[in-house]
Structure formats: structure tokens, C-alpha cells
C-alpha atoms as one frame of an Amber mdcrd trajectory, in Angstrom:
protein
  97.271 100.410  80.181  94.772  97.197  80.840  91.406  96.660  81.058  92.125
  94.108  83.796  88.692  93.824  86.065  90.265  93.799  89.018  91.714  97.047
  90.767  94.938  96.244  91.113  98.692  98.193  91.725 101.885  96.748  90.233
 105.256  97.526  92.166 107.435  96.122  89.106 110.703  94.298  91.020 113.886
  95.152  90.444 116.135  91.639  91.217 113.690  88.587  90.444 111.388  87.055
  88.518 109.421  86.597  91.446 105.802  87.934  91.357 103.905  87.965  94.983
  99.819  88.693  94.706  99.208  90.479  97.367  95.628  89.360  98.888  94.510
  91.787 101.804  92.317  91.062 104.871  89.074  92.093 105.089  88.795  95.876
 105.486  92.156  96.176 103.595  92.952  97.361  99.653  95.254  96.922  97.010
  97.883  98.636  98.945  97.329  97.106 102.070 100.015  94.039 102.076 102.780
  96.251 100.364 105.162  97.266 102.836 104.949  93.848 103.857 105.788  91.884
 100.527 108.511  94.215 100.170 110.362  93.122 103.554 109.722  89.353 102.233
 110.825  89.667  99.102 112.853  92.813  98.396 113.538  91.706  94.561 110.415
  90.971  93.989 107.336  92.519  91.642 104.504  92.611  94.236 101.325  92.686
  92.690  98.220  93.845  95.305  94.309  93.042  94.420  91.253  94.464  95.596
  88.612  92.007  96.665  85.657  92.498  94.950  82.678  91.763  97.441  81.808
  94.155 100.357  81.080  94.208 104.022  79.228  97.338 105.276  81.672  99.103
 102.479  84.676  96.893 103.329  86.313  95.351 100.820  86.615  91.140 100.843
  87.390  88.993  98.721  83.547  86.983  99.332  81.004  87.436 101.379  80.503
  85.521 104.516  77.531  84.902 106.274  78.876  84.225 109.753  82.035  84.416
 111.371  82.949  81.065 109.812  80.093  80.603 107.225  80.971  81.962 103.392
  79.208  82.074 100.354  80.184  78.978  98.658  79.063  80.225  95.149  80.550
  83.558  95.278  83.798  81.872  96.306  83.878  79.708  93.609  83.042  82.312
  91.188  85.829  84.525  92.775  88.238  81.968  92.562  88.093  81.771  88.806
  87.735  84.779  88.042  91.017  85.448  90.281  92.558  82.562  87.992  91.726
  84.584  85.014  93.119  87.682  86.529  96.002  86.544  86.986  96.759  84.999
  83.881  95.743  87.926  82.230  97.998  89.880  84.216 100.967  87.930  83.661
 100.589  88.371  80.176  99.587  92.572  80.196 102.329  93.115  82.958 105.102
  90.262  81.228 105.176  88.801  84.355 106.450  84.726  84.279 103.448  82.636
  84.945 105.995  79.948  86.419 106.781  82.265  89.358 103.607  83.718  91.185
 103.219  82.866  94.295 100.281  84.053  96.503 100.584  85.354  99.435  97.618
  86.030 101.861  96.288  87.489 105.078  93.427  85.885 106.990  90.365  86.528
 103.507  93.071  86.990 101.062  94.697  83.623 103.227  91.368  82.147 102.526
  90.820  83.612  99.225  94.684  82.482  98.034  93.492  78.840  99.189  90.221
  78.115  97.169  91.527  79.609  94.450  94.990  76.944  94.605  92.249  74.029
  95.487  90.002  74.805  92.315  92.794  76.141  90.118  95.813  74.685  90.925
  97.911  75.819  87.798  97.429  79.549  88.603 100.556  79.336  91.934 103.934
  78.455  92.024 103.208  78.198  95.746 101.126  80.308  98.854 102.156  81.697
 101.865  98.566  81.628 103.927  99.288  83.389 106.958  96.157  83.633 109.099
  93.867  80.819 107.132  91.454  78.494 107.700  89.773  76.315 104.916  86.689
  78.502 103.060  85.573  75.549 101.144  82.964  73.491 102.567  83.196  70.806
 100.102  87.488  71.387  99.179  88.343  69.003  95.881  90.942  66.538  95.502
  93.176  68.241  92.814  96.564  67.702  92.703  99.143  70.034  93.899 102.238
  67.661  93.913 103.945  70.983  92.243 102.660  73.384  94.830 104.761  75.080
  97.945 103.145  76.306 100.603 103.342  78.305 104.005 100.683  78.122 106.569
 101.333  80.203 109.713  98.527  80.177 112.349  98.485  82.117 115.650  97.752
  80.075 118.785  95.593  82.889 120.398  93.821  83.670 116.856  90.309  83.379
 117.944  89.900  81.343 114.096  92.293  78.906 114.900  89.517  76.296 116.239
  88.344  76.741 112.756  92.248  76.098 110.865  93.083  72.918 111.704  91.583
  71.200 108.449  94.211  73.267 106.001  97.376  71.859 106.275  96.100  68.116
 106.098  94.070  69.686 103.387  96.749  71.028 101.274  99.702  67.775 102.344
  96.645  65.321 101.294  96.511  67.052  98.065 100.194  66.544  97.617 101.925
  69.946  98.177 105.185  70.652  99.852 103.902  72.237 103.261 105.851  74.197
 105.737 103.809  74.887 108.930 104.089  76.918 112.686 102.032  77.967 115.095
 103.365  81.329 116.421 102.977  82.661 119.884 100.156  85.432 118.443  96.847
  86.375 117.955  95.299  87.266 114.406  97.498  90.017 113.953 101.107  89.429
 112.011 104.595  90.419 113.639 107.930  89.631 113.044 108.124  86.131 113.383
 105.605  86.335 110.360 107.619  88.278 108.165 110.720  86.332 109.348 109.516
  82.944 107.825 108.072  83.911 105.430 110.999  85.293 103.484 112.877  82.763
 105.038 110.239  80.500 102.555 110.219  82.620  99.813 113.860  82.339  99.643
 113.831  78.577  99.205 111.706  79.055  96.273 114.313  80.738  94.250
């Protein structure tokens, strides 16, 4: 067992080396994104986190105090203690710390993205499906190593507030695959179609 601070669930993989952290929406849990990492990446050790703040007894991952105004502290704090988490968990779970990638849903999206701005050494990559930039102040940091996904939907009532991520995150450096899919905030198949279609061309 682990004192990890963090409630977490492990769903070891079978055919990779491959971890995915699993970072739900708000309202979601540990086990929210499962089903879906598994139809990504079938090989894969998935590795789901609770977000730590709450909304009316929802978990997130910060607080927000608008729609599109978050607690900058909080998320900054979150971020590296995220980092640590997942270091930690690499080594408790012997998971390779070369091959975690992130993969988010609209405040784990958001949540996966500060914490690759301020901590760039903690992802192999991120798929951000759903995201739009939490940081109101995002640092330069280099993430010439980084991969990432960004899928937004064109009828997401956030996606007047996405546009700044991807010239974010290819300013910075990374490797960025981007779509806008015919769909609202919710994911569907085209989702899960690209992004194990991505996740393959890690490997």
C-alpha cells in the first residue's frame, strides 16, 4: 500500500509501458475517465485522480470563481503538488516516469495543462480534450520534448475562451496535433478515435 495524498485507482496494463493519468471533469472521480482510457489505450496502465478542491460537493481539480475565472494560487499549488504525485506514484506503483502521458477532460484538460506549463518534466505528452488555458499569466518553459493533443468542440460554449492553448503550447515548443470536432462539450467517437490514433504514435 501508499500513503499517496491523492485518491487515486491503478488499472495496472497488461501490453505497455504506457501510463495514462486519468484527470476527470468537474463533477467526475477517480473512476470517471476509465472506460475511456481503456478504448484509447487497451495496453495501457491507466491511472485515475481525484481532484482535490470542491464545488457544492463536486470534486475539481481548483476552484473557479466564474465560468472562466480560477483561482490562480490554488492552481499553482495543485499543479505541484500533482507533479509530486505523480512522481511519487511512478516510483510506489514502478511505473516508467519516461512514459506518462496525461490525458484530460475539460478541468482535468485544464488541470493536465498548468501542471505541463509549470512542470514540464512530469509528461511524456497530453491529450487535452475539452481545454482552454487556466493560467492567467502561462510561463515560457520549454516543452520542445512534449506531445500533445488538443481537441475542441465547435459548439462547446468554452471554446470562445480556447483559442489561446494551442499557440500556447506550439510557442512553448511542443509537438501539437489539433481539430475542431463537429460537437459540443461532451466527447464522442471522433474523440476517442484520435486520440488513440495519437497515443499510438507515441509508442
Amino acid at each position: 500500500m501508499t500513503d499517496l495524498k491523492w485518491i487515486h485507482h491503478l488499472d495496472r496494463g497488461t501490453a505497455s509501458d504506457l501510463t495514462l493519468l486519468l484527470l476527470h471533469g468537474t463533477g467526475g472521480n477517480e473512476a470517471q475517465l476509465l472506460p475511456l482510457g481503456r478504448q484509447v489505450a487497451p495496453g495501457a496502465t491507466l491511472l485515475g485522480v481525484r481532484g482535490r478542491s470542491l464545488e457544492e460537493g463536486f470534486p475539481r481539480y481548483f476552484r473557479r470563481f466564474s465560468a472562466i475565472e480560477y483561482d490562480q494560487a490554488q492552481i499553482r499549488s495543485e499543479a505541484a503538488a500533482l507533479a509530486q504525485f505523480v512522481r511519487e506514484a511512478a516510483q510506489a506503483y514502478d511505473l516508467n516516469p519516461a512514459r506518462i502521458v496525461a490525458l484530460g477532460y475539460s478541468n482535468g484538460a485544464n488541470m493536465a495543462l498548468a501542471t505541463l506549463a509549470l512542470h514540464p518534466q512530469t509528461f511524456l505528452g497530453a491529450a487535452l480534450l475539452r481545454p482552454v488555458m487556466p493560467l492567467e499569466e502561462p510561463p515560457q518553459t520549454d516543452l520542445g520534448r512534449v506531445s500533445a493533443l488538443v481537441l475542441h468542440g465547435a459548439h462547446d460554449p468554452y471554446a470562445a475562451h480556447a483559442s489561446g492553448v494551442v499557440p500556447y503550447l506550439k510557442g512553448q515548443g511542443a509537438a501539437v496535433q489539433s481539430r475542431l470536432l463537429n460537437a459540443g462539450h461532451e466527447l464522442g467517437g471522433e474523440d476517442l478515435h484520435l486520440t488513440a490514433e495519437w497515443l499510438a504514435g507515441l509508442s
